[in-house]
N, C-alpha and C positions, 0 to 999 in steps of 0.2 A: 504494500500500500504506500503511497503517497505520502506525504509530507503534508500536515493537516493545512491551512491557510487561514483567516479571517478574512470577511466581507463586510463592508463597512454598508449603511444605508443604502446609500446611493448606489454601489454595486448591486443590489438587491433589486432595486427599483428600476434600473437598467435592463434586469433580465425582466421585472415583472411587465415594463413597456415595450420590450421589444426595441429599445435605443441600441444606437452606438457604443460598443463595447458588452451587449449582452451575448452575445460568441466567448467573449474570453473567461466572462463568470459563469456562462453553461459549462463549459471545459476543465474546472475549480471545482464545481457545486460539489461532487461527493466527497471532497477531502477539506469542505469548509465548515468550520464555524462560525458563529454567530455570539456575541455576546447578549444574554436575555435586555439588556439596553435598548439595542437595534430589532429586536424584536418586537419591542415598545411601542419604538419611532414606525418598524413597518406599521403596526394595528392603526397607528395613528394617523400615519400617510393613508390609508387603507380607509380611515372612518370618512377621511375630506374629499372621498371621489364619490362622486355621484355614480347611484347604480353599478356599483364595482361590488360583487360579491367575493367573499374571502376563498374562495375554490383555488385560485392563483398561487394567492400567498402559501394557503395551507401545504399544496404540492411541492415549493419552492422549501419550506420547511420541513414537508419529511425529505428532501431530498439531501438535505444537510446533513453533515457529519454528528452533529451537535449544537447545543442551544446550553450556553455557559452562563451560570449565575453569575449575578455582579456581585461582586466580595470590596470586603475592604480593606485590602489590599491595590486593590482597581479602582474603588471610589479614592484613596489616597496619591496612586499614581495619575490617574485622571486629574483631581487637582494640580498637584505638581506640574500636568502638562500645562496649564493657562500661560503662564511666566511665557513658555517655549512658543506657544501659539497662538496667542492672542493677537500678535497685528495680521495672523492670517486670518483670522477669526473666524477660529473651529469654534465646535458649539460644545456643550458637554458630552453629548451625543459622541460626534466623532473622538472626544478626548478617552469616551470609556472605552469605544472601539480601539484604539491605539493602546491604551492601558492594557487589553485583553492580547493583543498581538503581542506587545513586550513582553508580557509575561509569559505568554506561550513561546515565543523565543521563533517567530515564526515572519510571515509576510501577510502583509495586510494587503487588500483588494479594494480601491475606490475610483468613484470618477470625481471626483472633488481634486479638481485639479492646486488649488490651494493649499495640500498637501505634496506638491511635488519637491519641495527642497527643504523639507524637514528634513532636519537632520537628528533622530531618534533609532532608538536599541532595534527597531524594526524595519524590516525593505518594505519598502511602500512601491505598488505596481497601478499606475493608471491605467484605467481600461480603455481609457479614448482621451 
């Protein structure tokens, strides 16, 4: 098996739209995780779309590796990230994401391009 990954929101909502770069997270999907954060953010992306039943999402979910609690551990590293990412102005959202990849010691997956020259414990991969 693979080398597990993280998906960040946006990576997720890439494949859910059929955008630009959802080829390279279909290609990721059974070695990724998720931290339960971004699972959140999907439901919630998910409540603001008119007529969108959760069928999508739910398939995108079992399709996952896993769906990782937020610890605190992660809520502590996710703060610590603000200082580092603020003028790009990640959200907490993406901070807990990135928290979840350092500590998995792994690669994160986004299309938030605002993440491109962070310089963080994780390889960060733009999918477009």
């Amino acid at each position: 098996m693979s080398e597990s990954v993280v998906l960040d929101t946006s990576a997720v909502i890439a494949l859910l739209e059929e955008e630009t770069g959802a080829e390279t997270v279909r290609q990721v999907l059974f070695n990724a995780v998720l931290s339960a954060v971004t699972v959140a953010e999907l439901y919630t992306k998910l409540s603001e779309w008119e007529g969108r039943g959760e069928k999508p999402l739910l398939e995108i979910l079992f399709g996952v590796q896993k769906v990782e609690p937020f610890t605190h551990a992660q809520a502590e590293a996710a703060g610590r990230l603000r200082a580092a990412t603020r003028s790009k102005g990640l959200s907490l959202g993406d901070r807990c994401c990135l928290a979840l990849a350092m500590e998995m010691e792994t690669d994160v997956y986004t299309a938030d391009r605002a993440w491109a020259d962070l310089d963080l414990a994780c390889r960060i991969h733009l999918i477009r």
